[in-house]
Backbone as a ProteinNet text record, in pm:
[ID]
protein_1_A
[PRIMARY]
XXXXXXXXXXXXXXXXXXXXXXXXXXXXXXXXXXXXXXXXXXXXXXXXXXXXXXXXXXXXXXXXXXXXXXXXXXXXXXXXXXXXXXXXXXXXXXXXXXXXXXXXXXXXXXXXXXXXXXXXXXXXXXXXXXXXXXXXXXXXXXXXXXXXXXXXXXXXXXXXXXXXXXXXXXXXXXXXXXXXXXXXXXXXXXXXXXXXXXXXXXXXXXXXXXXXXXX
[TERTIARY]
-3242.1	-3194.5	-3299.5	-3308.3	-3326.4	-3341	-3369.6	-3334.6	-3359.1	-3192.3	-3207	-3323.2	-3375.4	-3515.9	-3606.2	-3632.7	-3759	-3727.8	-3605.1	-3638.3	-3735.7	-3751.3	-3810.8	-3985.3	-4049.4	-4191.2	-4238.9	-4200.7	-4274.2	-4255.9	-4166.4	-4117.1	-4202.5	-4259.4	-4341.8	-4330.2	-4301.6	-4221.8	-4374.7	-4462.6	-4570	-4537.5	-4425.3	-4366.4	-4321.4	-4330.4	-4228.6	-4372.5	-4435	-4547.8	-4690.4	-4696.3	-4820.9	-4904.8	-5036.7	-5108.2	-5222.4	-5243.9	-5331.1	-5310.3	-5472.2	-5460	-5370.6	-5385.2	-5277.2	-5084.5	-5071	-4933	-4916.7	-5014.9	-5000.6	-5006.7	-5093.3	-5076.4	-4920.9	-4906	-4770.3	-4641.5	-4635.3	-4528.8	-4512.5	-4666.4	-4726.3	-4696.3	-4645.3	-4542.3	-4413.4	-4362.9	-4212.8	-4165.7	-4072.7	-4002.3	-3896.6	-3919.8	-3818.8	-3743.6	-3580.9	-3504.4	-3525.7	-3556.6	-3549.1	-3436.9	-3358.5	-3228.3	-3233.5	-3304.5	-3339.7	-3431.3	-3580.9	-3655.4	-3534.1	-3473	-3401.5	-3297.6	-3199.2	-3122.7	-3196.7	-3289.2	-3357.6	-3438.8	-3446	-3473.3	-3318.3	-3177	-3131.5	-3024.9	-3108.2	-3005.5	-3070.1	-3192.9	-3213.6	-3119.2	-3091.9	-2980.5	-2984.2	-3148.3	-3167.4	-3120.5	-3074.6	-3036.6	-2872.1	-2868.4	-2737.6	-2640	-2744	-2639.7	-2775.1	-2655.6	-2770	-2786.7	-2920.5	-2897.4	-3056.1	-3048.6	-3000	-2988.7	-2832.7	-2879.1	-2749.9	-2728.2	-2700	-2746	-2645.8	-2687.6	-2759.1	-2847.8	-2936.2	-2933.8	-2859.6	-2883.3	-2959.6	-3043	-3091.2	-3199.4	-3221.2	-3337.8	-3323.6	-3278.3	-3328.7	-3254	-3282.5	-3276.9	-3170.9	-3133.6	-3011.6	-3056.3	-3171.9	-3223.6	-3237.2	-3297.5	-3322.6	-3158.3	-3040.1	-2934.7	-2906.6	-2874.9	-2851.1	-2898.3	-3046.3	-3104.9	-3088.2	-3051.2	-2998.1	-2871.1	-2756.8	-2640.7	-2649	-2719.5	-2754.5	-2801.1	-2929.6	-2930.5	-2859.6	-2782.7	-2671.3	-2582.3	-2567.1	-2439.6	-2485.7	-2612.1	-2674	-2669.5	-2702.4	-2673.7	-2534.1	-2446.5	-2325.1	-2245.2	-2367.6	-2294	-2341.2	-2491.6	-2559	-2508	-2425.8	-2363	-2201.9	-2178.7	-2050.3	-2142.2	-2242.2	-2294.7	-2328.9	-2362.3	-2432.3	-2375.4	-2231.6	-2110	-2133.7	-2202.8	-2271	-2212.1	-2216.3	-2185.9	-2263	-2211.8	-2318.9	-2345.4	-2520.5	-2524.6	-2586.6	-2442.1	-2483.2	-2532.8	-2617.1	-2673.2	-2616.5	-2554.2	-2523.6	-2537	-2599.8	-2651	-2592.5	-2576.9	-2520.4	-2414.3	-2369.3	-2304.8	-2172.5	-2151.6	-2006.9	-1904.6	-1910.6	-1782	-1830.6	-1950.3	-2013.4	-2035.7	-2016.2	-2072.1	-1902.5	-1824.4	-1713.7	-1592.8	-1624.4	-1595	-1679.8	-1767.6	-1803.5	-1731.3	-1749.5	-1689.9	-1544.3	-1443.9	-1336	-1329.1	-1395.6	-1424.6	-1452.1	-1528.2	-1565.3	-1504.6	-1382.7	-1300.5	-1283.7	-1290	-1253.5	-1376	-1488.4	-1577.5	-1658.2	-1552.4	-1625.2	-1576.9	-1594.9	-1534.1	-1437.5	-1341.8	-1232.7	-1276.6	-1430.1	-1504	-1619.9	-1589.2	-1738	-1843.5	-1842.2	-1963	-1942.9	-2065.3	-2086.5	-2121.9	-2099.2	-2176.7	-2215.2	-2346.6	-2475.4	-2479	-2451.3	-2497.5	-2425.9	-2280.6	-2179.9	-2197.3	-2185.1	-2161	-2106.1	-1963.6	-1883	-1732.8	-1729.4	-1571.4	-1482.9	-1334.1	-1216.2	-1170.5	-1189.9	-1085.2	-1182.6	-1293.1	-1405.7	-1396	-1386.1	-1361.1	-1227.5	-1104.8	-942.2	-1017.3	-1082.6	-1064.8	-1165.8	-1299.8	-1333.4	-1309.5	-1172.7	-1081.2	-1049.5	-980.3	-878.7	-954.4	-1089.6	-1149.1	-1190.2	-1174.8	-1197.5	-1338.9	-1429.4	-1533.5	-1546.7	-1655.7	-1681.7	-1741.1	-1798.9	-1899.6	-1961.4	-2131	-2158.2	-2217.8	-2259.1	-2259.3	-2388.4	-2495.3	-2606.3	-2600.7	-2722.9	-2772.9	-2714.5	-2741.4	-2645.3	-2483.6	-2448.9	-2281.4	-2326	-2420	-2435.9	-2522.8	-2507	-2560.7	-2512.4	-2411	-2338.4	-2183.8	-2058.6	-1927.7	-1859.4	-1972	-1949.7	-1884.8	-1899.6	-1813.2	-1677.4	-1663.6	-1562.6	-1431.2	-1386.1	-1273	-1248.3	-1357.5	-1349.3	-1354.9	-1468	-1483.9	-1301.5	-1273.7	-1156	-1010.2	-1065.9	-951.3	-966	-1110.7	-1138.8	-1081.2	-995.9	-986.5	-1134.4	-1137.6	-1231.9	-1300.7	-1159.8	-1198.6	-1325.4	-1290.9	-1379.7	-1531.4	-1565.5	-1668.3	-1774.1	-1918.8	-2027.3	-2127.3	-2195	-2292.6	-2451.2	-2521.9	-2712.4	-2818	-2886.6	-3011.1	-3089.9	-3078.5	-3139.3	-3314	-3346.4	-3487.5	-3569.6	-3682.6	-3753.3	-3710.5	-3579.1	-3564.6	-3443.6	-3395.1	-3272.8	-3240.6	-3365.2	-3329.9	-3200.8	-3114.7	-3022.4	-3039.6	-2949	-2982.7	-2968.4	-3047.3	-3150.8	-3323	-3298	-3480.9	-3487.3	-3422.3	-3440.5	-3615	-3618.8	-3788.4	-3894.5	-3831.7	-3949.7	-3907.7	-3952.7	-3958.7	-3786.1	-3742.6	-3620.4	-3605.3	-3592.5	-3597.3	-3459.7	-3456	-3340.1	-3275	-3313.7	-3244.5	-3178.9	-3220.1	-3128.5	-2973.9	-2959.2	-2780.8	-2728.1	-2721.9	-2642.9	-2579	-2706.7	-2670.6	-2539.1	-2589.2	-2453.4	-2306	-2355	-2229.1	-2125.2	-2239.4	-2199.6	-2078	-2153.7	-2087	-2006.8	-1967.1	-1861.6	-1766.8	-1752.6	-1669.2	-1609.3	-1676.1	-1633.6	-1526.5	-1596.7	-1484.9	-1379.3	-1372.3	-1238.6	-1195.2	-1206.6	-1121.6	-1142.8	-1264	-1256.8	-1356.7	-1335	-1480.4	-1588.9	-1678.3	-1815	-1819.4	-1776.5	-1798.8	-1673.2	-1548.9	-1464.8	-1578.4	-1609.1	-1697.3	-1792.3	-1850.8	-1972.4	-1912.2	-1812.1	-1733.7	-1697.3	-1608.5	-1546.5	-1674.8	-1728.2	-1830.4	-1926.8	-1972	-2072	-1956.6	-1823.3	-1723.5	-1719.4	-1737	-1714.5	-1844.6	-1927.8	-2109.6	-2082.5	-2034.3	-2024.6	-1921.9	-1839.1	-1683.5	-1782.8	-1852.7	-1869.2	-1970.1	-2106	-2238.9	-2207.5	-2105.6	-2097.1	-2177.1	-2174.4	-2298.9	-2230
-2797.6	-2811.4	-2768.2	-2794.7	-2750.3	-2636.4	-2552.1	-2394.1	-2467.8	-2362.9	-2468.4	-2424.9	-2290.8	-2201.9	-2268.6	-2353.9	-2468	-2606.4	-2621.9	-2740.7	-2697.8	-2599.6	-2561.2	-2599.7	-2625.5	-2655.5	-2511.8	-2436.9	-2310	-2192.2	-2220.5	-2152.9	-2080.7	-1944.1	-1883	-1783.8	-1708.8	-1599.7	-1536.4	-1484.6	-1419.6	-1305.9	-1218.5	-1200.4	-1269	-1376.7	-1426.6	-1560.9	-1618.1	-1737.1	-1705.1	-1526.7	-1494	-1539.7	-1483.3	-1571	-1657.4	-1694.2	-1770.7	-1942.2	-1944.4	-2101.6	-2183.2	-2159	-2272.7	-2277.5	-2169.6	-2137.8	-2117.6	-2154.9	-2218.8	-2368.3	-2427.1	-2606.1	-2619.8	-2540.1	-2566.9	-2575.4	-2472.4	-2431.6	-2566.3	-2559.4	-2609.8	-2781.6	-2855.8	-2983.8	-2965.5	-2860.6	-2864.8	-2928.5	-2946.2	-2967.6	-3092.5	-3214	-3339.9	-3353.1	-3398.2	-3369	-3545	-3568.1	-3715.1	-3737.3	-3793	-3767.1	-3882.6	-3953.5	-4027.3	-3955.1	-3885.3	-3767.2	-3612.1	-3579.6	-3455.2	-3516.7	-3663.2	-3711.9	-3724.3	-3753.8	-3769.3	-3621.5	-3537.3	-3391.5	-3362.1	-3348.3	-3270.9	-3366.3	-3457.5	-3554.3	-3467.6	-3409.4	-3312.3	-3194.8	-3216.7	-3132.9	-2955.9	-2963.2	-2813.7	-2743.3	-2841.5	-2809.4	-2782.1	-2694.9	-2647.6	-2667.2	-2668.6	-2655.7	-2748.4	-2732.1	-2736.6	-2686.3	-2665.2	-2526.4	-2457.5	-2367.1	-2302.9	-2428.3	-2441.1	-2534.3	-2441.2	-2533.7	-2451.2	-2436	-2329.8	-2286.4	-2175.9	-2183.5	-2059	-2022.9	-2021	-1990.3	-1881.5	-1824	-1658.2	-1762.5	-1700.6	-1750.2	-1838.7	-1978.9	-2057.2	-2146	-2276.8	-2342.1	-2463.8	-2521.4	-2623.1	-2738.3	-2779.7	-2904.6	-2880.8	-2749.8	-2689.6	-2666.5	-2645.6	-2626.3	-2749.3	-2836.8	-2985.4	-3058.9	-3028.5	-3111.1	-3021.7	-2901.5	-2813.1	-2884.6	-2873.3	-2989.4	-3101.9	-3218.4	-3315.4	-3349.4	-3229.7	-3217.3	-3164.3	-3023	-2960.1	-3102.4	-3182.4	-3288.2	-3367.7	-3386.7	-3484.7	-3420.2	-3294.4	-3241.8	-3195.9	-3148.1	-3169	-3311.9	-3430.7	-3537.4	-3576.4	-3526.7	-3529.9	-3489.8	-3332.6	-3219.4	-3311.9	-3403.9	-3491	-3608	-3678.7	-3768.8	-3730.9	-3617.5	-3506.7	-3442.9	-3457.5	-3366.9	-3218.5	-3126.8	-3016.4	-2918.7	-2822.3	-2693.9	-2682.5	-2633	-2593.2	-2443.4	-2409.2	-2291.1	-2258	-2217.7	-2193.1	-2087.4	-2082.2	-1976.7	-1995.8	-1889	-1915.5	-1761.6	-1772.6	-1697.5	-1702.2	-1632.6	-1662.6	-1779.7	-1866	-1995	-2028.2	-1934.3	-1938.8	-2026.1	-2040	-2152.1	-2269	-2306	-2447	-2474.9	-2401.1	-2418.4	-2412.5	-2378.3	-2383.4	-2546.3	-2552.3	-2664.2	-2788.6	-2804.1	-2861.3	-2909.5	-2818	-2804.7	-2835.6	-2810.3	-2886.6	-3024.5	-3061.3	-3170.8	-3271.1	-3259.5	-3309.4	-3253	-3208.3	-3144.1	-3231.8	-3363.2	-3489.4	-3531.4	-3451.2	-3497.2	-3384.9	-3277.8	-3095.2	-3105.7	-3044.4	-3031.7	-2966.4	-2969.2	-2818.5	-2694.1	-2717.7	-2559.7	-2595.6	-2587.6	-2656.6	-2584.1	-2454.3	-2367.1	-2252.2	-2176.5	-2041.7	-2001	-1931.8	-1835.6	-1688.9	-1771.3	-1621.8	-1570	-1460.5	-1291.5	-1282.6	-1299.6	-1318	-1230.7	-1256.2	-1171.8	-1202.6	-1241.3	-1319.4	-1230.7	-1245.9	-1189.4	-1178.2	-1130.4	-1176.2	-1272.2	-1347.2	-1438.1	-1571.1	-1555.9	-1606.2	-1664.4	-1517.6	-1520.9	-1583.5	-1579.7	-1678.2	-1819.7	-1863.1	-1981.3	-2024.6	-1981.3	-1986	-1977.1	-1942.5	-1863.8	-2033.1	-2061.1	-2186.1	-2300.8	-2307.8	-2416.7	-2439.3	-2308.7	-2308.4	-2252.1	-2205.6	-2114.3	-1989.7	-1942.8	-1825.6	-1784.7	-1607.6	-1548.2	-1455.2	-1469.8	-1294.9	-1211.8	-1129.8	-1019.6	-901.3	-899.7	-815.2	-667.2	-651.1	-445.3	-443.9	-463.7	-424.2	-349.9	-381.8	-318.9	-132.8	-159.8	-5	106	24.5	138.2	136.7	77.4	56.5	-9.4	60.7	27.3	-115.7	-181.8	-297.3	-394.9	-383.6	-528	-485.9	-362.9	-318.2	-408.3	-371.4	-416.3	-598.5	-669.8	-798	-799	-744.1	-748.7	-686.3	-563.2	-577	-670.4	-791.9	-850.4	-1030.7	-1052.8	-1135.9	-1107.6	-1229.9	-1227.6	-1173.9	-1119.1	-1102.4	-1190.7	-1310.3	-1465.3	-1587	-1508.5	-1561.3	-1481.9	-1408.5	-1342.2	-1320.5	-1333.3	-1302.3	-1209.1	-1192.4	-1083.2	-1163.4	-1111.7	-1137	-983.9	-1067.9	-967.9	-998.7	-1142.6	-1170.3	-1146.9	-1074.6	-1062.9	-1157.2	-1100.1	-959.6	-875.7	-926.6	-846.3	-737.1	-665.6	-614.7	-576	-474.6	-387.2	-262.3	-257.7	-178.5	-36	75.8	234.4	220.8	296.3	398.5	278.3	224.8	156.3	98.8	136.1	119.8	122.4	48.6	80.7	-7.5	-39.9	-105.3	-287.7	-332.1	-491.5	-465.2	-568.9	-616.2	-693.1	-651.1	-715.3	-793	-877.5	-899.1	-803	-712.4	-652.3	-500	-507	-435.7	-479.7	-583.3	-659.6	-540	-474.4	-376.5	-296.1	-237.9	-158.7	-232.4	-370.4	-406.9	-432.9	-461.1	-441.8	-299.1	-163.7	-49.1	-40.4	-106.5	-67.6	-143.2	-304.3	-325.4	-284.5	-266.9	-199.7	-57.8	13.5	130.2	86.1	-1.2	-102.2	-158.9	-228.9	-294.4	-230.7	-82.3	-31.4	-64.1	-100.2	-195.2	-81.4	-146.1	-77	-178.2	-129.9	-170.7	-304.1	-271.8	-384	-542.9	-495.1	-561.6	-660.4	-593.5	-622.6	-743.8	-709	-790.3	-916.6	-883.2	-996.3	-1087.7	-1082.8	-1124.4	-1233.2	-1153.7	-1226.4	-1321.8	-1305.8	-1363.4	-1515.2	-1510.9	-1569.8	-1730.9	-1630	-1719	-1731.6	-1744.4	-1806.3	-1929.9	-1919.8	-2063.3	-2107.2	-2090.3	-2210.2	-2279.3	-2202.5	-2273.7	-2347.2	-2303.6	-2383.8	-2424.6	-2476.5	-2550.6	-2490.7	-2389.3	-2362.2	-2280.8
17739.6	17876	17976	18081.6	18199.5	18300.5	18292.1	18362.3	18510.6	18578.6	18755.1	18795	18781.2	18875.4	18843.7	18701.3	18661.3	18733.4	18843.9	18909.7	19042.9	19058.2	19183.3	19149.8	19228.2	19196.3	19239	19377.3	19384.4	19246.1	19203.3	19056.1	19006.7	18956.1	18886.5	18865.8	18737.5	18685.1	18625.5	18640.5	18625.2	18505.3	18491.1	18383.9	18275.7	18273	18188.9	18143.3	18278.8	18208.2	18165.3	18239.4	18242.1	18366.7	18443.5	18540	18512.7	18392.6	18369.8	18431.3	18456.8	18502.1	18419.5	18290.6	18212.5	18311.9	18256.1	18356.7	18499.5	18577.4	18711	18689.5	18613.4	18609.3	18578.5	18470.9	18428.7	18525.7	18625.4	18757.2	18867.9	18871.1	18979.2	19085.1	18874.6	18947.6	18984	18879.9	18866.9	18774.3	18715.7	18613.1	18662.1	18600.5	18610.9	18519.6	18541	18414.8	18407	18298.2	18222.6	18146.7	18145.8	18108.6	17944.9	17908.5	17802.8	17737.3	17799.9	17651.8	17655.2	17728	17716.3	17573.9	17582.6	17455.5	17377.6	17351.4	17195	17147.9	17260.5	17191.8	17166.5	17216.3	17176.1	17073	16980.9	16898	16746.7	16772.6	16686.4	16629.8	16525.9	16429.4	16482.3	16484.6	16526.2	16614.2	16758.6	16887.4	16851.6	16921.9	16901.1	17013.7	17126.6	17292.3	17403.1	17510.2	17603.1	17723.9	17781.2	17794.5	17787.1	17861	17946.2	18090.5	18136.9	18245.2	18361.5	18454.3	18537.7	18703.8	18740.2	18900.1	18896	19020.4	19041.3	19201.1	19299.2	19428.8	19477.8	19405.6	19434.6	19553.2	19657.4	19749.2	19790.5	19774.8	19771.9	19931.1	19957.2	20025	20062.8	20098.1	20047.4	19988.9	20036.1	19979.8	19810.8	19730.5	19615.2	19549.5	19647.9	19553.8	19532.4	19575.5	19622.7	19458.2	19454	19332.4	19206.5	19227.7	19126.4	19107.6	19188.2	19148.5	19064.1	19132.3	19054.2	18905.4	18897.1	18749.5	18683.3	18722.9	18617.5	18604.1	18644.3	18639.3	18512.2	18557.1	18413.7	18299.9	18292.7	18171.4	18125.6	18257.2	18156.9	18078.7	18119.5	18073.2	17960.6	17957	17804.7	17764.7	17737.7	17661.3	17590.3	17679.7	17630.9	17522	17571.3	17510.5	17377.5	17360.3	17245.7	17156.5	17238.4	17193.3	17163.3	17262.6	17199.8	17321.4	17330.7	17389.2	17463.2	17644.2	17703.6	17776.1	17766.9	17796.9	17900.9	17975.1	18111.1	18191.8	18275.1	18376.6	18486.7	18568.7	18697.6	18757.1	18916.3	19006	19119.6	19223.8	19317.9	19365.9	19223	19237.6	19165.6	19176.9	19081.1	19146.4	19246.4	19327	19306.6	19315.9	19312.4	19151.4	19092.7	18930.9	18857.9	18908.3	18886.5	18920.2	19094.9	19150.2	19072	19004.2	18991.5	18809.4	18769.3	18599.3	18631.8	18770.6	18727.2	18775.8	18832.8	18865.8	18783.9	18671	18566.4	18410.6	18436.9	18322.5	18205.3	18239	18123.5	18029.2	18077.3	17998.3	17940.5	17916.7	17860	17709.1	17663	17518.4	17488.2	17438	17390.2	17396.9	17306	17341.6	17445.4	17534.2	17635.1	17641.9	17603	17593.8	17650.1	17689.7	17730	17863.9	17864.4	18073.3	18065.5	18002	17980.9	18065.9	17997.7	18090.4	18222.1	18206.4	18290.9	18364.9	18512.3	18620.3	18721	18693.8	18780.3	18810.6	18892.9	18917.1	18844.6	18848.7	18790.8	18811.9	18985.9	18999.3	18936	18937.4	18849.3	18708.3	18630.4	18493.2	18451.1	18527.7	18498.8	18499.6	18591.9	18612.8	18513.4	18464	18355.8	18228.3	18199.9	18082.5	18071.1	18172.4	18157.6	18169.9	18204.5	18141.2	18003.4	17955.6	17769.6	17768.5	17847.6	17858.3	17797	17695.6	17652.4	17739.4	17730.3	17782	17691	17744.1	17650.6	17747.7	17686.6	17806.7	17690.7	17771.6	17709	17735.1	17746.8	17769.3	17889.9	17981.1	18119	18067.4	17990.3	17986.4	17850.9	17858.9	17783.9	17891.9	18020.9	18082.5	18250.1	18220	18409.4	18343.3	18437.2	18411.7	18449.7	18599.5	18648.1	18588	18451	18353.2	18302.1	18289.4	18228.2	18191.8	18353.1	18357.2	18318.8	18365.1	18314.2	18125.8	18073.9	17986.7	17886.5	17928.4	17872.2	17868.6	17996.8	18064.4	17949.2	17914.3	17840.3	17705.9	17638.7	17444.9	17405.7	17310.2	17237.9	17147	17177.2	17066.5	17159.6	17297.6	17364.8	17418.8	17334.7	17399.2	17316.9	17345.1	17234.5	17281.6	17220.7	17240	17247.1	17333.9	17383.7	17379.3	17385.1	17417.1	17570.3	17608.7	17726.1	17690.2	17579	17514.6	17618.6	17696.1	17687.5	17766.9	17815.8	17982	17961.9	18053.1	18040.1	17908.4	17835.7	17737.9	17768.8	17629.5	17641.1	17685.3	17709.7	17663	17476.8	17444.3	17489.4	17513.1	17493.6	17538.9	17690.4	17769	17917.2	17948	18019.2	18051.3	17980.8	17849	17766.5	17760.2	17667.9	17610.9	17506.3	17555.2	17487.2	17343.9	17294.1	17161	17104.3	17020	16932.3	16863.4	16807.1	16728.5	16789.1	16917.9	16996.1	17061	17024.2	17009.7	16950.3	16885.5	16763.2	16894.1	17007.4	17091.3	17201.5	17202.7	17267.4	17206.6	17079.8	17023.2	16972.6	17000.7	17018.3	17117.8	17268.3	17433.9	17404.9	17355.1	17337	17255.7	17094.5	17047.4	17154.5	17224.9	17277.6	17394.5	17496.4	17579.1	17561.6	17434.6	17416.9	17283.3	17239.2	17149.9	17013.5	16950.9	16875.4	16785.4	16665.3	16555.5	16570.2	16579.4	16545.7	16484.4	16317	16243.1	16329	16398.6	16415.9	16536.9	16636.8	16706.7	16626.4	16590.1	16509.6	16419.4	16382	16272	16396.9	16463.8	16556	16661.6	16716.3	16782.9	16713.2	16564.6	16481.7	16488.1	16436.8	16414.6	16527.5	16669.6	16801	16808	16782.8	16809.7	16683	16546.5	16461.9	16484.8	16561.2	16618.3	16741.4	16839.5	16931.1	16913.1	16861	16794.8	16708.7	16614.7	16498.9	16405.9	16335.7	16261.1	16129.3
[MASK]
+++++++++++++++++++++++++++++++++++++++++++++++++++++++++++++++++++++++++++++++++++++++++++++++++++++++++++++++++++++++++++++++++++++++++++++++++++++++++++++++++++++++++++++++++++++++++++++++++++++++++++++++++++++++

């Protein structure tokens, strides 16, 4: 998929591309969604979702949300064409990324996918519930209460666990590079949140990542 912040041409995450000339050529056109090479990459068995696609309003301009719209649309229609799960990012856009998903309700899947690294409201998270939407939720919930109450308000049949890797390392590695195998720590903060053991945690969530990725 698409990341909406890679439709922007000023786009450049210096963390994340490095500053080398290579990764300024790279920024520097912007990113076109081709909606015929994006289907034949994701007709590949390997692909599981698609994704990361999505809203991003942080900064930006109206003309930039506008073509952010347009492409999230194409890809939620690949995601029907593909029949695959989609994994969504959303920023400052939860009404428009929402309005938009019911709008196009006839062409989502039973399990339509995910909304990484949720940070959306309650009245947010219902209306996401009832479109058939999971969420996961990374290191941020082992070191601030902000999710709590959503997180306990979500099934647990609907919820998975991230790393967000390299960013938004859990406690205790605050400060450093995020790894994969610091999930354990989020699945710590959750078992403690919703009452749960550890292993119930981990069974449960491993469970809802192969219902929704087919795997």
């Amino acid at each position: 998929g698409l990341h909406p912040i890679h439709t922007e041409k000023s786009y450049h995450d210096v963390k994340e591309l490095g500053d080398g000339v290579a990764a300024k050529e790279f920024t520097s056109r912007g990113e076109e969604f081709d909606y015929n090479y994006y289907l034949n990459l994701g007709k590949n068995p390997k692909v599981l979702a698609i994704g990361e696609c999505g809203l991003d309003y942080y900064r930006l301009n109206d003309t930039t949300k506008e073509r952010q719209r347009t492409i999230f649309l194409e890809q939620v229609r690949l995601a029907k064409e593909l029949d695959k799960p989609l994994m969504i990012h959303c920023r400052q856009a939860f009404g428009d990324l929402i309005d938009m998903l019911k709008y196009n309700r006839g062409i989502l899947r039973d399990m339509p996918g995910v909304v990484h690294f949720f940070s959306g409201s309650m009245e947010e998270t219902r209306e996401l519930l009832e479109l058939n939407f999971s969420f996961t939720f990374g290191g941020v919930i082992t070191f601030t209460r902000d999710y709590e109450e959503i997180i306990k308000y979500i099934p647990l049949s609907r919820i998975l666990l991230e790393t967000d890797a390299p960013y938004v390392a859990p406690t205790p590695y605050r400060g450093q590079r995020n790894e994969p195998v610091y999930v354990k720590e989020v699945a710590k903060a959750m078992a403690e949140i919703k009452s749960k053991s550890y292993d119930k945690i981990a069974e449960q969530t491993f469970a809802n990542s192969r219902a929704i990725f087919n795997i």
